[in-house]
VOKE-223132 format. One record per residue: residue in one letter; x, y, z of N, C-alpha, C, O in turn. Coordinates in steps of 0.05 Angstrom, whole numbers, padded with zeros to 5 digits, always signed. Layout:
N
AXYZXYZXYZXYZ...
This chain:
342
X+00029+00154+00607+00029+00161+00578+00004+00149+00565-00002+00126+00570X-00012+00165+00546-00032+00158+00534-00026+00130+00513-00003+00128+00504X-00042+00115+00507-00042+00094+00480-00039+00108+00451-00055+00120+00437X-00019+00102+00449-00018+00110+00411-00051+00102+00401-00067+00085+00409X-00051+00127+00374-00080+00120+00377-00077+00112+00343-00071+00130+00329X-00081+00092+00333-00073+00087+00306-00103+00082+00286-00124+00074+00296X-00102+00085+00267-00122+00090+00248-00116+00059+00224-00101+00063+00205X-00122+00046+00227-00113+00019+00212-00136+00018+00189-00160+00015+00192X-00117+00021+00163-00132+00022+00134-00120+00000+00117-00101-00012+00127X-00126-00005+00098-00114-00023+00076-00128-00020+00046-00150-00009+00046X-00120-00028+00022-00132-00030+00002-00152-00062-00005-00171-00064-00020X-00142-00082+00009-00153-00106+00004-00182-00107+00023-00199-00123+00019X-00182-00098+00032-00209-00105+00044-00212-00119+00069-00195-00120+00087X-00235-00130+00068-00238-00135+00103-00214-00168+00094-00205-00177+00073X-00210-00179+00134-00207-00206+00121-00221-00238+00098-00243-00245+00089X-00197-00248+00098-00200-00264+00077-00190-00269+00057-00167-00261+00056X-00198-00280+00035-00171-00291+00017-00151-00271+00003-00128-00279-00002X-00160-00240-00005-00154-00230-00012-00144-00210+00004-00136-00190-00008X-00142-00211+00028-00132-00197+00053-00139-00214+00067-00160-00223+00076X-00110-00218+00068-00097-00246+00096-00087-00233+00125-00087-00240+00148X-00079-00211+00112-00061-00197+00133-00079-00177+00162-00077-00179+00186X-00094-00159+00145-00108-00149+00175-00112-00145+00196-00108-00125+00210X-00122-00171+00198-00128-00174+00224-00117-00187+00239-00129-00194+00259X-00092-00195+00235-00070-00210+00247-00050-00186+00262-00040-00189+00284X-00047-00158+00243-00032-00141+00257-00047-00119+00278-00039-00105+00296X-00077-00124+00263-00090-00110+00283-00090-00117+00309-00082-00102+00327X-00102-00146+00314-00092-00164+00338-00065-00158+00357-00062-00159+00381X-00047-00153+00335-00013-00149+00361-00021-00116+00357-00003-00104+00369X-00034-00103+00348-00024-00070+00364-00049-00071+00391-00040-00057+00409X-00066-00079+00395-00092-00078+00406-00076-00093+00429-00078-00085+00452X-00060-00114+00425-00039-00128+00448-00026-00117+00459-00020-00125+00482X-00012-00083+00446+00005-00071+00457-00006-00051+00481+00008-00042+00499X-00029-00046+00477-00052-00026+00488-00054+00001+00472-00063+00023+00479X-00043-00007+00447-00060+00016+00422-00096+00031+00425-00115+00023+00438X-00094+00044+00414-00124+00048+00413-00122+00046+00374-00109+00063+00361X-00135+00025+00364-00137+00020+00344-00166+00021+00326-00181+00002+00324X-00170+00043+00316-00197+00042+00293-00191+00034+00265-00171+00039+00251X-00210+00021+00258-00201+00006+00238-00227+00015+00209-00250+00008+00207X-00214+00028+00197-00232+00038+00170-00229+00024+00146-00212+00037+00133X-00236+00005+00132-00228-00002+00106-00250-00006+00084-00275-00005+00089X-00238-00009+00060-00255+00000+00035-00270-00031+00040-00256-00047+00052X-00290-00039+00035-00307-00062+00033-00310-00084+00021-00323-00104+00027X-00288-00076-00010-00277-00093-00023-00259-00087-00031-00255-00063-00027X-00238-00102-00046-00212-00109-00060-00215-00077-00072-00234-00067-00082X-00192-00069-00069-00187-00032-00089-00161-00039-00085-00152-00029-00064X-00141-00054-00099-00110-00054-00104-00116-00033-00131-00138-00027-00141X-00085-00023-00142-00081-00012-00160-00100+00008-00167-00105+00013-00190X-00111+00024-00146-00130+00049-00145-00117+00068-00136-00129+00089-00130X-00087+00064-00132-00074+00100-00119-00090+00111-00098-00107+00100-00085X-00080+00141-00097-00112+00151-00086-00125+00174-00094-00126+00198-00087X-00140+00149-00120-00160+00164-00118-00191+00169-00101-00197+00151-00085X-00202+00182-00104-00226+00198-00083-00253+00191-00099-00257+00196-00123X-00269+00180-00083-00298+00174-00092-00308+00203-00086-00311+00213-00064X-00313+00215-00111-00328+00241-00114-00357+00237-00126-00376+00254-00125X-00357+00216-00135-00396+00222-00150-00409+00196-00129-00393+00179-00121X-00437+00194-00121-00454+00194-00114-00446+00190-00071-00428+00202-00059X-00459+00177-00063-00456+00180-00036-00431+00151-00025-00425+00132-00038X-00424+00158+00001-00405+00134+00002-00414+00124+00029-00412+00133+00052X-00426+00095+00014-00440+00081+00048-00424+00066+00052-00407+00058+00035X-00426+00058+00086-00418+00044+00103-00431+00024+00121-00455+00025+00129X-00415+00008+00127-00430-00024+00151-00410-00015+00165-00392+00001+00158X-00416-00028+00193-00400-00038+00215-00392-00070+00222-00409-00086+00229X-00369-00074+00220-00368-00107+00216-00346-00107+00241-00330-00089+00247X-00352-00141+00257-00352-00145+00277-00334-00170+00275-00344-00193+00278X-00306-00168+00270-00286-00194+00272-00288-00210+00291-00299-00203+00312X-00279-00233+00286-00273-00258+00308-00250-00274+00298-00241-00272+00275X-00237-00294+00325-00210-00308+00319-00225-00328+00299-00249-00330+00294X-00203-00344+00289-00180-00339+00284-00175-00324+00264-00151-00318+00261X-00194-00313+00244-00180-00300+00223-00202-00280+00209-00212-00280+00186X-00207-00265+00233-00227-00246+00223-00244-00235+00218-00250-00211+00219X-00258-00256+00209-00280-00268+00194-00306-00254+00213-00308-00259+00237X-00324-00240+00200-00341-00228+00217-00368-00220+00207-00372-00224+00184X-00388-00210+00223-00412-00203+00214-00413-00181+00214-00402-00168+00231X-00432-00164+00187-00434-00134+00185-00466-00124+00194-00485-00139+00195X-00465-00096+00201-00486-00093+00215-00489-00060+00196-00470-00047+00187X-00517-00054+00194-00520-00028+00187-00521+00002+00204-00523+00025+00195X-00521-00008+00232-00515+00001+00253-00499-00003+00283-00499-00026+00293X-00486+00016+00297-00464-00001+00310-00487-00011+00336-00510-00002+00341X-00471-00033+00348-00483-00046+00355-00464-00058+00386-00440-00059+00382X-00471-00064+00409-00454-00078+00433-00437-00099+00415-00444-00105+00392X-00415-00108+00429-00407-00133+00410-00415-00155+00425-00420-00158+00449X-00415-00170+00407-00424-00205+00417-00411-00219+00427-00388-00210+00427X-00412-00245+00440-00390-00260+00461-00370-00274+00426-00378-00285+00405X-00345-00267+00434-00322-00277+00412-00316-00257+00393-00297-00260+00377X-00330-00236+00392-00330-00208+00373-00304-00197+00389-00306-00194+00414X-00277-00189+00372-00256-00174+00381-00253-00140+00374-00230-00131+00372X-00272-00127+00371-00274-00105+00360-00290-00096+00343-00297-00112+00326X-00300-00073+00341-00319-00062+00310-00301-00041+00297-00293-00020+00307X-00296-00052+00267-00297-00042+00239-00312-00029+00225-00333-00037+00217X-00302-00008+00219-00318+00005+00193-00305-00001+00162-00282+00002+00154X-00333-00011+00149-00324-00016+00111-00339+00005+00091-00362+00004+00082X-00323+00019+00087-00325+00038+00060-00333+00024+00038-00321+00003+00033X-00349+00032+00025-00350+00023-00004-00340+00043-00014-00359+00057-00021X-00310+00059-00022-00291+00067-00024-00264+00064-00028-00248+00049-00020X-00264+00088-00045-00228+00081-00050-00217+00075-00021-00233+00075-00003X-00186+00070-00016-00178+00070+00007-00164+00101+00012-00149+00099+00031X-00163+00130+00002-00160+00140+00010-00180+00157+00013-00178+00177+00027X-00204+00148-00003-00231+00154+00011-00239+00142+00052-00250+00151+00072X-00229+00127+00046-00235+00113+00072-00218+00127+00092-00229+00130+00113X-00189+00140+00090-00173+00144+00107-00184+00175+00117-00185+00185+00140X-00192+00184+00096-00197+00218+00103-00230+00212+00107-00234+00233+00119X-00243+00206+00107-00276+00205+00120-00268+00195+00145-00280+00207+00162X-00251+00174+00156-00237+00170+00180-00231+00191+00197-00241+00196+00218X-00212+00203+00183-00196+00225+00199-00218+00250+00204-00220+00263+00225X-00233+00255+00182-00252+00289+00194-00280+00279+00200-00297+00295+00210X-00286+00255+00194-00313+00253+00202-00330+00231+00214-00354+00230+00216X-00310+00211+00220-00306+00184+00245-00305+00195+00263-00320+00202+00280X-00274+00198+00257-00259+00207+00285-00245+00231+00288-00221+00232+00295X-00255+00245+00283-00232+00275+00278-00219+00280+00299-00230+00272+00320X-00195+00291+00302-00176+00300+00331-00166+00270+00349-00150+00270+00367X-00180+00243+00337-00181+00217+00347-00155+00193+00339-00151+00170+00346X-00139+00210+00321-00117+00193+00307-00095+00203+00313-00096+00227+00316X-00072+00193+00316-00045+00197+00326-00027+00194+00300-00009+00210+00297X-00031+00173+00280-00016+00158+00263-00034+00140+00251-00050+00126+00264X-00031+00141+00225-00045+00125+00200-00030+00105+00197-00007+00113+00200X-00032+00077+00191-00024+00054+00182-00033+00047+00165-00056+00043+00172X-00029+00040+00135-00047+00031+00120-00030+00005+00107-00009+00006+00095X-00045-00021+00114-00040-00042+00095-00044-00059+00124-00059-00052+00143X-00026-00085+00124-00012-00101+00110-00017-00101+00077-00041-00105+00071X-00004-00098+00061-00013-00097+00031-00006-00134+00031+00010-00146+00045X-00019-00143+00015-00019-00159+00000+00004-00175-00022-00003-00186-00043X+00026-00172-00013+00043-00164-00038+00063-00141-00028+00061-00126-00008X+00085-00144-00050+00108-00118-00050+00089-00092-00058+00069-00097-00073X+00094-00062-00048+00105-00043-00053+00125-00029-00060+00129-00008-00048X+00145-00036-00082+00167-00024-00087+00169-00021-00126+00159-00033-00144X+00188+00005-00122+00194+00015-00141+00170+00034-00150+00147+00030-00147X+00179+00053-00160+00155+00070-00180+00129+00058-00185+00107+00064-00176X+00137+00035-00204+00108+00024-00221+00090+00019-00194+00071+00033-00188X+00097-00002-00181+00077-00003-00163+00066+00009-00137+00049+00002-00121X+00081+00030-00137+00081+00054-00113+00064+00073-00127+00050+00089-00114X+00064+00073-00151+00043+00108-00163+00019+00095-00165-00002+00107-00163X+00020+00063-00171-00008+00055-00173-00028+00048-00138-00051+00051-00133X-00009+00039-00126-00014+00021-00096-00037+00038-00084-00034+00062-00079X-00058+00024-00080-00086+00036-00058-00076+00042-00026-00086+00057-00009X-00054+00023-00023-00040+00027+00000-00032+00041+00011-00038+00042+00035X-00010+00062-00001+00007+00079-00008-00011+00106-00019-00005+00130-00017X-00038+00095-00033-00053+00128-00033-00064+00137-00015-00072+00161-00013X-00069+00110+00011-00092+00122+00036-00067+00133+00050-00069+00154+00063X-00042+00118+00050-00026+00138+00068-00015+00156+00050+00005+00158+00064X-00010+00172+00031-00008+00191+00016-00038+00212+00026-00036+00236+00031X-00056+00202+00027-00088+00226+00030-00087+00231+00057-00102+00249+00066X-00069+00216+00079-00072+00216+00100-00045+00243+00111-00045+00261+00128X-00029+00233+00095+00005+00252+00096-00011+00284+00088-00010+00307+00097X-00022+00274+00068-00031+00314+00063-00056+00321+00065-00066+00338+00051X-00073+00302+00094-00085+00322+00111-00075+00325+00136-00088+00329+00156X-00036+00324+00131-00034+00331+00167-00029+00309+00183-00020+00313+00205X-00033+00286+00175-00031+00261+00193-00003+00242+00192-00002+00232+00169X+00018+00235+00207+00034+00226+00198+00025+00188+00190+00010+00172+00199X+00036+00188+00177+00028+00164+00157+00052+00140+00153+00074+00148+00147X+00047+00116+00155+00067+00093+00144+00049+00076+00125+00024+00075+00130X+00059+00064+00107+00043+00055+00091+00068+00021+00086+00091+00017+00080X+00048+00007+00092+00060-00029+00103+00050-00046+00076+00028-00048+00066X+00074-00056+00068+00067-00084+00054+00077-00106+00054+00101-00102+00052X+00073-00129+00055+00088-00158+00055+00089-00165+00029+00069-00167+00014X+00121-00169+00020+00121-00181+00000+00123-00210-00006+00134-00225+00010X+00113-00216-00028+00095-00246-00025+00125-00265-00049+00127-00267-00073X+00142-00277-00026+00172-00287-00041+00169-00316-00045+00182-00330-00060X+00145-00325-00024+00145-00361-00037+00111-00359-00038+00096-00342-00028X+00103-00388-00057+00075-00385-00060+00067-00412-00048+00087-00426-00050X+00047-00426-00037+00036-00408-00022+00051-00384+00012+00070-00396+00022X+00048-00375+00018+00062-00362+00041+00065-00380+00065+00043-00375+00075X+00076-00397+00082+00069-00409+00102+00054-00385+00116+00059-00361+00115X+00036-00400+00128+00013-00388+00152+00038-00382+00182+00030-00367+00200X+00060-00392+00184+00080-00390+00211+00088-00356+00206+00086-00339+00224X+00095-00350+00181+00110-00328+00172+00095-00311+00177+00105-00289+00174X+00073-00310+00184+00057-00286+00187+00063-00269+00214+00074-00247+00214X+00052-00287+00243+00063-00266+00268+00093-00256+00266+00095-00233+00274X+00116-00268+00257+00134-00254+00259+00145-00237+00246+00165-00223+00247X+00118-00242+00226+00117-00205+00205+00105-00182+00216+00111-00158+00213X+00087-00191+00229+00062-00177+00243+00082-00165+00267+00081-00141+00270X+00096-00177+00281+00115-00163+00305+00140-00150+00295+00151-00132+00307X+00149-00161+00272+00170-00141+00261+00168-00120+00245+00187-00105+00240X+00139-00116+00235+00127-00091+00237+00114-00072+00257+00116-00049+00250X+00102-00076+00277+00105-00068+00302+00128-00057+00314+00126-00035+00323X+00152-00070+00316+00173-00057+00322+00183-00043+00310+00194-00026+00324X+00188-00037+00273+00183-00018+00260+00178+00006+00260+00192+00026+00263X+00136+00000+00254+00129+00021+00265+00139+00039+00299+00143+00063+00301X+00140+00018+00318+00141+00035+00336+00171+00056+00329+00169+00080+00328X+00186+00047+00325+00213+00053+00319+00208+00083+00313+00212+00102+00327X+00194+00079+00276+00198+00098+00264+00176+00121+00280+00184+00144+00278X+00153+00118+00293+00145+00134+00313+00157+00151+00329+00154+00176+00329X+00169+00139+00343+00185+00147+00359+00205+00169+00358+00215+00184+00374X+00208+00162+00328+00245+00176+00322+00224+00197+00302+00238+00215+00294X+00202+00200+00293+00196+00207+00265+00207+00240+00261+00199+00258+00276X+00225+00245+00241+00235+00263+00220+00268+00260+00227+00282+00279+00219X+00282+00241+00239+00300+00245+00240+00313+00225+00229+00330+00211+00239X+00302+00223+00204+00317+00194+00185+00343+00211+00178+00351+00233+00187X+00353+00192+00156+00376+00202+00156+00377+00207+00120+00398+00199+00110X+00361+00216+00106+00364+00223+00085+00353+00255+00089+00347+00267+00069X+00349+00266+00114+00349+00295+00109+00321+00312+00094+00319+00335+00087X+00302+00290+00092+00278+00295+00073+00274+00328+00087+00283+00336+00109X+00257+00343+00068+00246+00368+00088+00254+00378+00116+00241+00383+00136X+00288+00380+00107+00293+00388+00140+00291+00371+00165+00287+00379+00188X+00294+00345+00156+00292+00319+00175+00256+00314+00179+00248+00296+00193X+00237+00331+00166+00209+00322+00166+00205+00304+00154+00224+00305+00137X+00190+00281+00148+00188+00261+00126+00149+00261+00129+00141+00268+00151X+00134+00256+00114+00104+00259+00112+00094+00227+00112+00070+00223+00113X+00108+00208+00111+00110+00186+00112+00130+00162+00102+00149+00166+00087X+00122+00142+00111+00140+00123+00103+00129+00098+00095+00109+00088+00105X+00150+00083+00067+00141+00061+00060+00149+00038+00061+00166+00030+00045X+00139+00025+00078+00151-00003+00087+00152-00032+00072+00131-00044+00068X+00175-00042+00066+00163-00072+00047+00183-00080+00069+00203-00069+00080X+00169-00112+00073+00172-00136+00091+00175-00155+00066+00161-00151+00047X+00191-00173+00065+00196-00198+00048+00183-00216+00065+00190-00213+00089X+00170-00232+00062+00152-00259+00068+00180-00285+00056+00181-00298+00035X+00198-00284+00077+00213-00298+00068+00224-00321+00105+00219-00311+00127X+00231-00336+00104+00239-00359+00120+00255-00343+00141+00258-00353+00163X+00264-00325+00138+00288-00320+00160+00270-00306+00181+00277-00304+00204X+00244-00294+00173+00225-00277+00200+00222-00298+00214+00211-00291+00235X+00227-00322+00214+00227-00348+00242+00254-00342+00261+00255-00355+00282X+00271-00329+00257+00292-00325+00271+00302-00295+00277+00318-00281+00264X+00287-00290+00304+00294-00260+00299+00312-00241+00302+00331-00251+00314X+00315-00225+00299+00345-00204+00283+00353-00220+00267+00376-00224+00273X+00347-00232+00247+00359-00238+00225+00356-00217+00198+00374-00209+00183X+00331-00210+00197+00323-00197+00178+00337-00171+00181+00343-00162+00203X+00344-00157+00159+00367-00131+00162+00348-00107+00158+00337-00110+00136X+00342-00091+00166+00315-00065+00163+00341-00038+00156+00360-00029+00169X+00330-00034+00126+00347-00016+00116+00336+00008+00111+00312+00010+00115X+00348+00023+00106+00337+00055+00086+00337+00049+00069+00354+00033+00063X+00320+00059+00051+00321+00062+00022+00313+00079+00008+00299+00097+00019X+00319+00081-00019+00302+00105-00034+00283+00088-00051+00281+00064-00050X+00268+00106-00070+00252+00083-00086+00254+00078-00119+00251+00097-00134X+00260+00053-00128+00272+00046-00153+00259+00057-00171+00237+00048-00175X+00270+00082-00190+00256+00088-00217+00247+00079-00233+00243+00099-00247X+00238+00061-00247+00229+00033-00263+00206+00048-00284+00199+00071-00280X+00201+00039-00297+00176+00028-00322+00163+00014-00325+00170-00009-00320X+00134+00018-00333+00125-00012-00336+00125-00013-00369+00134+00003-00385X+00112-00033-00372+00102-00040-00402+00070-00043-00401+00054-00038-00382X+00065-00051-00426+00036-00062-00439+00013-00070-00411+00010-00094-00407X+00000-00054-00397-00011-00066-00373-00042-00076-00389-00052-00093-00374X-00060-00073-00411-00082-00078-00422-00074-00092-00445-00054-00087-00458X-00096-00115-00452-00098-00133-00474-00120-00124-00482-00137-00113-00468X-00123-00130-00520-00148-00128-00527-00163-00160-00522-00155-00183-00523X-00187-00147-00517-00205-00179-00515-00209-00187-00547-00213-00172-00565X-00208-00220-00546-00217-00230-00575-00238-00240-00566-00245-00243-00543X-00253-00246-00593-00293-00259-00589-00282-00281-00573-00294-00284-00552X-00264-00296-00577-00258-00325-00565-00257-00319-00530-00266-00336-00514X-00250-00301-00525-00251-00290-00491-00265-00283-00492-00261-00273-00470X-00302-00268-00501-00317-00256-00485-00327-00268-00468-00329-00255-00447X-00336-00291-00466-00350-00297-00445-00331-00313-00412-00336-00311-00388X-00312-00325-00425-00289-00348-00406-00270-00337-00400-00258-00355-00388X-00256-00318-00399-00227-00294-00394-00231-00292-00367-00250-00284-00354X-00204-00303-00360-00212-00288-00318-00196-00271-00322-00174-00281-00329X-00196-00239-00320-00180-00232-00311-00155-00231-00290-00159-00230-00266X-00129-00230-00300-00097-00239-00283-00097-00260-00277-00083-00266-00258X-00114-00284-00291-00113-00310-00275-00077-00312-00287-00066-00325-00269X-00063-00307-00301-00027-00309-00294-00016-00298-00289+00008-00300-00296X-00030-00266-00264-00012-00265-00247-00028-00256-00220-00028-00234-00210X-00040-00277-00211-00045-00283-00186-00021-00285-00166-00016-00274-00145X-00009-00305-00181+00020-00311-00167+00046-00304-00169+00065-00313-00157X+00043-00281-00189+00073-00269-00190+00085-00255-00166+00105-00243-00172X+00078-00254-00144+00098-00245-00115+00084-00220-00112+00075-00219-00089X+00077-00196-00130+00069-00169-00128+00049-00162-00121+00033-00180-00115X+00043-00142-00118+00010-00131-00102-00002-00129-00128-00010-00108-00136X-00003-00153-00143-00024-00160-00162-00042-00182-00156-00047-00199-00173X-00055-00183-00126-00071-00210-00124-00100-00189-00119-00112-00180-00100X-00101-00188-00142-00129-00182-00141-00153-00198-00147-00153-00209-00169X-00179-00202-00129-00193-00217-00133-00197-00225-00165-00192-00210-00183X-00210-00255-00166-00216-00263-00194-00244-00251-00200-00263-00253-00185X-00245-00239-00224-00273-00218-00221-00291-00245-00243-00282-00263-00256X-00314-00237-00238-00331-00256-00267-00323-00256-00292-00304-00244-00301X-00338-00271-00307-00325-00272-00350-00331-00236-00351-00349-00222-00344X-00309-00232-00362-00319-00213-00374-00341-00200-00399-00339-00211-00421X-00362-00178-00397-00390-00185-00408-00380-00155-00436-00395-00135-00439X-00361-00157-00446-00355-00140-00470-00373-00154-00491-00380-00177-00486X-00384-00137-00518-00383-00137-00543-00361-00135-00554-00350-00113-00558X-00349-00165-00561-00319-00167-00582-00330-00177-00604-00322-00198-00613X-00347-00165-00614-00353-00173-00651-00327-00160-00672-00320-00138-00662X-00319-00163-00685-00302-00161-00697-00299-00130-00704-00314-00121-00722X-00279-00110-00692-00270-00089-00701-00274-00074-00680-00265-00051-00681X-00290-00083-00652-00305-00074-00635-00287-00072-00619-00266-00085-00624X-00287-00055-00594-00266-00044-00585-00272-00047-00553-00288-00031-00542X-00255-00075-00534-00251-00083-00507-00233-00096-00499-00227-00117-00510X-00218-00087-00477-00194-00092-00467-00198-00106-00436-00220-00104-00425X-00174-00120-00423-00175-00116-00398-00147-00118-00386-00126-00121-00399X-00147-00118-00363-00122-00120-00348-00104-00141-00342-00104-00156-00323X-00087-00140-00367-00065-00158-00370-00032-00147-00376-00019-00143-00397X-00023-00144-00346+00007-00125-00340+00021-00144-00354+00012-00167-00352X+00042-00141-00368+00069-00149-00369+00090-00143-00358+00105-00133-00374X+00102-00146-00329+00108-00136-00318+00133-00155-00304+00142-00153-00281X+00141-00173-00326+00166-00190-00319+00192-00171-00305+00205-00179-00286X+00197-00150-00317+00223-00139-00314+00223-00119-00295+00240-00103-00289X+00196-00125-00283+00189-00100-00254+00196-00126-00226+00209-00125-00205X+00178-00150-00243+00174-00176-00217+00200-00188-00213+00209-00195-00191X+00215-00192-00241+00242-00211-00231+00263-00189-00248+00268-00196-00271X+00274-00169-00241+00284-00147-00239+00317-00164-00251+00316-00189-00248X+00336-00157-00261+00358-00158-00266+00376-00148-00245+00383-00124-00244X+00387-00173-00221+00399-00161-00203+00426-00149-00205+00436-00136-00187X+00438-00156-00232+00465-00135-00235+00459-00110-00243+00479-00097-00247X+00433-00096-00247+00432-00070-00262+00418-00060-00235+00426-00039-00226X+00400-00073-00224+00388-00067-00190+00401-00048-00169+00414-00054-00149X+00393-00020-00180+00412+00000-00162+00415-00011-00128+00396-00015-00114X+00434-00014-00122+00434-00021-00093+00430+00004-00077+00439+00025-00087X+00415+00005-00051+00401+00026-00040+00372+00024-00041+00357+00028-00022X+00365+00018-00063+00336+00019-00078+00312-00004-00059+00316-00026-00049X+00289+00013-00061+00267-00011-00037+00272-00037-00059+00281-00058-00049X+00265-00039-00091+00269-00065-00101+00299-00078-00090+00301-00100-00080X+00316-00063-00094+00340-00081-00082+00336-00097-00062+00337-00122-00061X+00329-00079-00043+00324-00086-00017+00307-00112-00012+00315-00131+00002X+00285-00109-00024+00274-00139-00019+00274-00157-00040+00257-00175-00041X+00294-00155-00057+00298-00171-00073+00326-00189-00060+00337-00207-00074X+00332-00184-00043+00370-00191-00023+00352-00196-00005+00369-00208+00008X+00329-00198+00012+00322-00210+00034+00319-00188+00053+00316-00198+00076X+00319-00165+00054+00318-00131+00071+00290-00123+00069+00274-00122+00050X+00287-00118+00096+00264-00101+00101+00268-00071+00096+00282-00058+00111X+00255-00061+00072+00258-00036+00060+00241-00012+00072+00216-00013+00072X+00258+00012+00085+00240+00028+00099+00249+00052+00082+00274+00056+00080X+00227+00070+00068+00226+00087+00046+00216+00115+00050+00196+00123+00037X+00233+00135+00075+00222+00169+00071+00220+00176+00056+00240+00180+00042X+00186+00187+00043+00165+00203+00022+00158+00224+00033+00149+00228+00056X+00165+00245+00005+00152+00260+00016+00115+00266-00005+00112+00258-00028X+00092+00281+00011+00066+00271+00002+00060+00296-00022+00045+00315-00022X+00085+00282-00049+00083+00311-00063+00102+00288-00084+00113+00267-00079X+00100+00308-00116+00116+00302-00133+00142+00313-00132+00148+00334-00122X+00163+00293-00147+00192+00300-00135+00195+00326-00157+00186+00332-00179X+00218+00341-00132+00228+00363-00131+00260+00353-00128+00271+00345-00108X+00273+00357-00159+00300+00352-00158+00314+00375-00148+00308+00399-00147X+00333+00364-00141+00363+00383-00140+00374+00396-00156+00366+00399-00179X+00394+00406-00146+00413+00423-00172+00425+00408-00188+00437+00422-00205X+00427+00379-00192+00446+00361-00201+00429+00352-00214+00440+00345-00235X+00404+00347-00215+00388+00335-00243+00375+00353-00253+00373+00375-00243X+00365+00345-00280+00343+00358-00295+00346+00385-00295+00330+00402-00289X+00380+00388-00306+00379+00414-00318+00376+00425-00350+00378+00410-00370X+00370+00455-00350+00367+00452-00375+00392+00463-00390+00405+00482-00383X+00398+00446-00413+00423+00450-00426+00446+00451-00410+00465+00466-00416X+00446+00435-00391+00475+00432-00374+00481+00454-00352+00501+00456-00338X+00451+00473-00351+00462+00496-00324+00436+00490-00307+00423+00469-00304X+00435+00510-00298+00417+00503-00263+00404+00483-00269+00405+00468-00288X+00384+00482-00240+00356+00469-00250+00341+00484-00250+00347+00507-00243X+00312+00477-00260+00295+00485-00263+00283+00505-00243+00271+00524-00253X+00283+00504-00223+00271+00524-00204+00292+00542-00200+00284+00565-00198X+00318+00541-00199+00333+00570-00204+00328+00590-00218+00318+00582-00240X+00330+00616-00216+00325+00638-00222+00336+00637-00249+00320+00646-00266X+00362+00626-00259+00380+00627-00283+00359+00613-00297+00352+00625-00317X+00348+00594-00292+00328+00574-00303+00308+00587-00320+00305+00589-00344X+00293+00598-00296+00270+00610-00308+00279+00630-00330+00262+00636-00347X+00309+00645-00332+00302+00668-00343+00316+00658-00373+00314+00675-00390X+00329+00632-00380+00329+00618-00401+00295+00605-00406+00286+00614-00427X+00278+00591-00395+00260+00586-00406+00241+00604-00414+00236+00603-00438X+00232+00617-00405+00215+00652-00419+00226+00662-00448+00210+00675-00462X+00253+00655-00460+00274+00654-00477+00275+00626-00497+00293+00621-00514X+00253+00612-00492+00252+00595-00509+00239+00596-00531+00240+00577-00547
């Protein structure tokens, strides 16, 4: 039997502070005898969905990891690897679902089996942070060119993370993935005729991955939610000293995005600059009596590894929601011939 041939993407970037994860899971599939290419955007792109670098050209390095944590040299051309070099990387200066599809037709075309994108940095769950997640858009660009897709995140439940908790995330995603490989379209929510275009995985970064089968790996669907106020206006008193999210670095969520410089706005008075400041209490520490059970937030909010069939498209309700005035739905024939009638 041939090596699964896996395409390993992420939104955080190569390793390092802001992507811990990487190259730790890259390491156990490359263990398994994967054939593993590894494409990622070159810097930090959380909260970029996916979108597609369309205006000017999109360059690339080749970067050359080493133990223990990644850490490597980039080259402008590929190159033999050096004694302690565990592989060569390609870095996009690119969205991450820029990176996944220049992968797929013009890396490696016909060369990928299955897309992986992440370890994310943080939870993936619920709406708010699933429509925004860079994670979740490279395996979304990857689902609708054809490629089956899982899209991985660790959610971040104590701060700092013990450094132990990591391999036994790294292998209980592995088994995971292999799992859902193996079995793929025959989940049990029936998506497209038992097809599913991908799946979204949250891992809790919690104490019990030291003991294994402990952790419970559920189905889920994904929690409908809201956000609030994600932009502040800047005052003159912040133009120059404002870090952006320096208070929520640490809120648990795939909000660790690097600390960027002062920000360089004109805030003279009446003048008009904002930046990125979520309020996003009631997404991060959720109300667990109102917390639909089933839901990926449930799920890793109770200590469950949440596994989430998507399909790589906007939802398409049933006959039971979103009807109009109490009869069909909307794509029924009865439907249409009341709305033309409006």
């Amino acid at each position: 039997m041939s090596p699964l041939r896996v395409l390993l993407s992420n939104d955080d970037g190569p390793p390092g502070h802001e992507s811990p994860y990487v190259y730790g899971l890259y390491v156990k599939m490359k263990s398994l005898g994967w054939d593993v290419k590894v494409v990622i955007p070159s810097s930090q792109k959380s909260w970029i969905g996916g979108a597609h670098q369309i205006l000017g050209a999109v360059n690339g390095k080749f970067y050359y990891p080493r133990d223990p944590a990644g850490m490597g040299e980039t080259s402008n051309i590929s190159r033999p690897l050096k004694e302690g070099e565990v592989g060569e990387w390609i870095l996009l200066d690119a969205t991450p679902a820029t990176c996944t599809n220049i992968a797929l037709f013009n890396i490696y075309p016909g060369e990928i089996d299955l897309v992986v994108s992440g370890p994310n940095f943080g939870r993936n769950t619920s709406t708010v942070f699933s429509l925004a997640s860079g994670t979740i858009g490279a395996a979304l660009s990857s689902a609708v060119a054809g490629t089956r897709s899982i899209a991985l995140s660790y959610g971040t439940m104590v701060h700092p993370t013990p450094a132990e908790w990591c391999d036994p995330a790294h292998e209980l995603s592995i088994k995971i993935i292999s799992k859902l490989w193996s079995n793929w379209g025959t989940d049990e929510l029936g998506l497209r005729n038992g097809e599913v275009d991908l799946y979204n995985v949250n891992v809790p970064m919690v104490e019990s991955l030291l003991r294994e089968g402990e952790l419970e790996v559920v189905w889920t669907r994904m929690w409908r939610n809201s956000s609030n106020q994600l932009f502040k206006r800047l005052s003159t008193e912040e133009k120059v000293q404002h870090k952006v999210l320096g208070t929520t670095q640490n809120s648990g969520s795939n909000l660790h995005l690097p600390s960027p410089p002062p920000i360089d706005v004109d805030a003279k008075p009446g003048s008009l600059g904002f930046y990125f400041s979520p309020k996003l209490q009631g997404v991060l520490h959720p109300n667990m009596d109102t917390l639909p059970e089933g839901t990926d937030a449930w799920a890793i909010h109770t200590g469950r590894v949440s596994v989430t069939p998507l399909r790589a498209g906007f939802a398409e309700p049933g006959d039971e929601s979103m009807a109009f005035g109490g009869g069909s739905a909307p794509h029924s024939q009865g439907a249409t011939e009341r709305l033309w009638k409006l």
